[in-house]
C-alpha positions in Angstrom: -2.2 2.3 -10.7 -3.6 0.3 -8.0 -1.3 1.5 -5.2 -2.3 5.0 -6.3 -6.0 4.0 -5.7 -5.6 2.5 -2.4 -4.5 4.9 -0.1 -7.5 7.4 -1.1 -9.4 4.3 -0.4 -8.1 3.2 3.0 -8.1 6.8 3.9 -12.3 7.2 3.6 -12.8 3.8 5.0 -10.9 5.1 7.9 -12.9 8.0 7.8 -16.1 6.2 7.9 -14.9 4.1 10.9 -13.9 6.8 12.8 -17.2 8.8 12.7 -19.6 5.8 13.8 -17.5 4.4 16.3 -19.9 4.5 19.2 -22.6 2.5 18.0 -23.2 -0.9 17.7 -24.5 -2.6 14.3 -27.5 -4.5 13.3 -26.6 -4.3 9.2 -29.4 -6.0 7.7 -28.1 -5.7 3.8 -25.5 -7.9 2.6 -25.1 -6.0 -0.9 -23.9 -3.1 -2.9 -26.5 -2.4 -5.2 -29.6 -4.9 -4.3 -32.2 -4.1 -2.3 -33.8 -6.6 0.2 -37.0 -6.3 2.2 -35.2 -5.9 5.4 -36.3 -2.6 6.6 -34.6 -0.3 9.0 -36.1 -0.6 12.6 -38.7 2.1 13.9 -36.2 4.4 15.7 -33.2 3.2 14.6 -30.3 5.0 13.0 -27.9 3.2 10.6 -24.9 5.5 9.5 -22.3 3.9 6.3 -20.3 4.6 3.8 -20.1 2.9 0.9 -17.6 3.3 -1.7 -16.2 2.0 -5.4 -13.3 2.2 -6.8 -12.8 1.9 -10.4 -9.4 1.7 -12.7 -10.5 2.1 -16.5 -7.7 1.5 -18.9 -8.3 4.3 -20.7 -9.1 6.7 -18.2 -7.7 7.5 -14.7 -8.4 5.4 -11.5 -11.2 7.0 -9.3 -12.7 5.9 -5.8 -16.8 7.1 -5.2 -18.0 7.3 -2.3 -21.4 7.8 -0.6 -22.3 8.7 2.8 -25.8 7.4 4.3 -27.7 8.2 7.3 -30.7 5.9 7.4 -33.6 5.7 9.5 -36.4 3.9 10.5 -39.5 6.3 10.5 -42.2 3.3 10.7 -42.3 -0.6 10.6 -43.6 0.0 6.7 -41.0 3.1 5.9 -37.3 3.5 5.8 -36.1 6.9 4.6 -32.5 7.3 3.5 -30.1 10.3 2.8 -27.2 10.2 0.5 -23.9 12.5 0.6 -22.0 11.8 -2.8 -18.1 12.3 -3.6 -15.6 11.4 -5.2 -11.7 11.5 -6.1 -10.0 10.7 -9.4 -6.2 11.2 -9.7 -5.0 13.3 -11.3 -7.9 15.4 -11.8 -9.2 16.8 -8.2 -11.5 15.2 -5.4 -15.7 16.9 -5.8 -18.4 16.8 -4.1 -21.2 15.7 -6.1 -24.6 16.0 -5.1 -27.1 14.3 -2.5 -29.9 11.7 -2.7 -33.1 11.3 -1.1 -34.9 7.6 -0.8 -37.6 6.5 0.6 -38.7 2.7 0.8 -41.9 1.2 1.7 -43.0 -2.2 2.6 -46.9 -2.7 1.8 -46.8 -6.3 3.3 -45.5 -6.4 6.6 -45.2 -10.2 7.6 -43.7 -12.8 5.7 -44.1 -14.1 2.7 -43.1 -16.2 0.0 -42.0 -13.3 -2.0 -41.8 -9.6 0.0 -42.2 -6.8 -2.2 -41.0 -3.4 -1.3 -41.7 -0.4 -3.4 -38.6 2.4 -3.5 -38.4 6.3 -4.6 -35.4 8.3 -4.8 -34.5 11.8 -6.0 -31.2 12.7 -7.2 -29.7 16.0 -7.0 -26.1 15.5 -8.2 -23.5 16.4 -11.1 -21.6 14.8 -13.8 -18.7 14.4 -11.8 -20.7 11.5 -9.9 -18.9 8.2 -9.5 -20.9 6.6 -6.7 -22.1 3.8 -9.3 -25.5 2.8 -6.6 -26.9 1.5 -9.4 -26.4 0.8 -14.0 -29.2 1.3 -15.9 -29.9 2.4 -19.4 -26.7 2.6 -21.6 -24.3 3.5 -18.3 -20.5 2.1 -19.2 -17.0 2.5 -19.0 -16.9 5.5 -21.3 -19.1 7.8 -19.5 -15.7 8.0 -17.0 -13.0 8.9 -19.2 -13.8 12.0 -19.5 -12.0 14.9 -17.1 -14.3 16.0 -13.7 -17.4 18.2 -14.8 -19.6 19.5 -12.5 -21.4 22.0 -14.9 -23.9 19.2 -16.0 -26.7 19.0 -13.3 -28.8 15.2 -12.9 -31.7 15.5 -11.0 -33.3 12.7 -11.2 -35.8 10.0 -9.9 -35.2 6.2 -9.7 -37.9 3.8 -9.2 -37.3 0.6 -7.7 -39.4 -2.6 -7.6 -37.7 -5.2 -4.6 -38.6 -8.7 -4.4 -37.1 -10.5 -2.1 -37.5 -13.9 -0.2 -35.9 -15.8 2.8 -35.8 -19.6 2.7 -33.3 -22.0 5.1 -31.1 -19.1 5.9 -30.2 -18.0 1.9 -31.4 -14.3 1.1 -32.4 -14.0 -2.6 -33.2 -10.4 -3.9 -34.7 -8.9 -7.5 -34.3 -5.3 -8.1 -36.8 -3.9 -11.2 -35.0 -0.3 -11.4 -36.6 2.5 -13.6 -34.8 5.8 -13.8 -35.5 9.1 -15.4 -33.8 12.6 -16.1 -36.5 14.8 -15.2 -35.0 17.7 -17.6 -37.1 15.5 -20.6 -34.3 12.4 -21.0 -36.5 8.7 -21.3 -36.8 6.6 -19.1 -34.1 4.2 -18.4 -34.1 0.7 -17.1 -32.0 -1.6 -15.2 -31.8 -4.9 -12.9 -29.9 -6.8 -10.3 -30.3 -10.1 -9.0 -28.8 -11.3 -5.6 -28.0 -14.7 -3.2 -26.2 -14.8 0.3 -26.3 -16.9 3.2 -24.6 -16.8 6.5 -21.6 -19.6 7.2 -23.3 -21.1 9.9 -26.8 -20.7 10.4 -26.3 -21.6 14.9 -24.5 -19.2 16.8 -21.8 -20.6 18.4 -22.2 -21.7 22.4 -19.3 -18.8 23.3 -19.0 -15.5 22.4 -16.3 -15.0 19.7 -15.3 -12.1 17.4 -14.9 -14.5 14.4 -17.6 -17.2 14.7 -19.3 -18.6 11.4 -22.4 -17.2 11.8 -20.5 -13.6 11.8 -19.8 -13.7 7.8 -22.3 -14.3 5.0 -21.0 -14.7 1.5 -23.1 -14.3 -1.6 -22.7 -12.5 -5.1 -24.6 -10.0 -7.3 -25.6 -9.8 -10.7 -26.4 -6.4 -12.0 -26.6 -4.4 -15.3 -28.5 -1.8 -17.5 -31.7 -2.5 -19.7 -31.3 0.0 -22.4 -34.3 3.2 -22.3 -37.5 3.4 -23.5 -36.4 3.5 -27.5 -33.8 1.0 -26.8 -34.9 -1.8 -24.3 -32.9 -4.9 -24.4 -29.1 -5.8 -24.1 -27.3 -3.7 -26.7 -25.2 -1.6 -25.7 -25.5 -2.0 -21.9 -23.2 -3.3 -19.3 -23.4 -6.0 -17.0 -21.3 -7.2 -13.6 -21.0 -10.2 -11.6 -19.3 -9.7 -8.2 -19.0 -12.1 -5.1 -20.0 -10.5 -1.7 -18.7 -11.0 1.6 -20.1 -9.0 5.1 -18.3 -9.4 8.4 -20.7 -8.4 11.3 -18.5 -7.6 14.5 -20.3 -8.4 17.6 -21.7 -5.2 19.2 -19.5 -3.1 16.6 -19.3 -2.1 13.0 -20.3 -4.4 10.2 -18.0 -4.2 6.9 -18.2 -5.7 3.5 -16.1 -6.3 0.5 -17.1 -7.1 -3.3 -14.7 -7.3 -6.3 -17.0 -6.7 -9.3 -16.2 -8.1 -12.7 -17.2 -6.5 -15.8 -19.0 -8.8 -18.2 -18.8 -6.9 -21.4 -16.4 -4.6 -23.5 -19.0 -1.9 -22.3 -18.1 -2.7 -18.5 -15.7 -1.4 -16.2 -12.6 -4.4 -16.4 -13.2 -4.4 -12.7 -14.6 -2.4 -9.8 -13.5 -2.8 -6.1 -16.7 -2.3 -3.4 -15.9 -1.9 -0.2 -18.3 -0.2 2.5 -18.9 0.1 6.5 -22.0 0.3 8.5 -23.5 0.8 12.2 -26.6 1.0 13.5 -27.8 3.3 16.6 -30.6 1.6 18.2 -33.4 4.3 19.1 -31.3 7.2 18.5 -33.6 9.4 19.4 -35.0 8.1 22.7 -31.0 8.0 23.7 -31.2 11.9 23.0 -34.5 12.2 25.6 -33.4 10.1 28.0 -29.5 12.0 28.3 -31.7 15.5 28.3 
């Protein structure tokens, strides 16, 4: 089952590289589903992938996927947009909607604790497997079921992002809120996250693989119930280590194995994403015209 899963994998990692090739990466997150308060820079463009995949035992193997273009519109605003697909074998590889986020950072220097307030609206299908985020009741069951796209989700997700820096170690607290607007309640859900780069100095000669190339860290994430529900039961809950590789003046990639806490999780999911970052995308467009 795995080696099914793989090449599909490989294949939009590939994809991924090939398209953002030309730029050069300042990746400022280190996770898959936490938000910090690093914001994009004014001007800049950051294009990535980020994908799951996911091998339920009672279901077939799948790999989501999401495609993101964001940008820095201000110091105090990062917008983001979301492409969604998906494969599962044996079924048929979808398309499955688009998102639209928007973050905002009310406190601009730093603090103790930085919060960051996030909006998102979702326009996407059953058939979604990108897993962003787990909130409410979300668990292995909801992907056993064949592909459906007949089932619109448009949505909004609220986010509240703490986050602090303190002798090099990130640490991250996500507060999500998320509703169907078609009438569903509300539903809730968290993640909590740590990383800090190997070495803290960059290294006196320039080198591919230094140290202070790779952080490590882990996540913590899960669902909260809904508003007639809040609490544990039911829910499920992942721990997953994180590493990031940042390639001088190139891409920056990251792997996380995710490991399902519950009977309600997935037994495991596999994280794996690439990023780059255009510096003043825009200016580069003026300047060449």
């Amino acid at each position: 089952m795995f080696d099914r899963c793989c090449k599909p994998a490989l294949a939009l990692f590939g994809l991924s590289l090939a398209l953002a090739w030309p730029a050069r990466s300042h990746a400022q997150e280190n996770y898959f589903i936490t938000y910090t308060h690093h914001m994009e820079e004014p001007g800049s463009l950051e294009i990535a992938n980020r994908s799951v995949a996911g091998f339920p035992q009672l279901g077939d193997s799948f790999v989501g996927s999401a495609m993101e273009l964001e940008y820095g519109v201000k110091a105090w605003w990062t917008t983001e947009f979301y492409l969604d697909g998906q494969s599962t074998f044996g079924q048929s590889t979808v398309f499955t909607g688009w998102r639209l986020e928007n973050r905002i950072r009310p406190l601009l220097s730093e603090h103790w604790i930085n919060p960051v307030l996030y909006f998102e609206f979702e326009d996407i299908n059953g058939a979604d497997k990108a897993l962003l985020e787990v909130v409410g009741h979300d668990g292995v069951a909801d992907f056993l079921d064949r592909n459906d796209r007949s089932e619109k989700k448009r949505e909004a997700e609220l986010r509240l992002i703490l986050s602090s820096n303190a002798k090099g170690w990130n640490i991250a607290e996500n507060l999500i809120a998320e509703k169907n607007l078609a009438g569903e309640p509300w539903e809730f859900g968290y993640s909590l996250a740590v990383s800090r780069p190997l070495s803290l100095l960059a290294s006196p000669n320039a080198c591919r693989f230094c140290r202070e190339n790779f952080s490590l860290g882990a996540e913590l994430y899960g669902g909260l119930g809904d508003r007639y529900s809040f609490g544990l039961q039911d829910t499920s809950h992942y721990l997953a280590p994180t590493v990031a590789f940042r390639m001088p003046s190139g891409p920056t990639f990251t792997l996380s194995p995710a490991v399902g806490l519950n009977k309600n999780s997935h037994g495991m999911l596999l994280r794996f994403g690439v990023s780059y970052e255009l510096d003043q995308v825009f200016s580069r467009f003026r300047r060449k015209s």
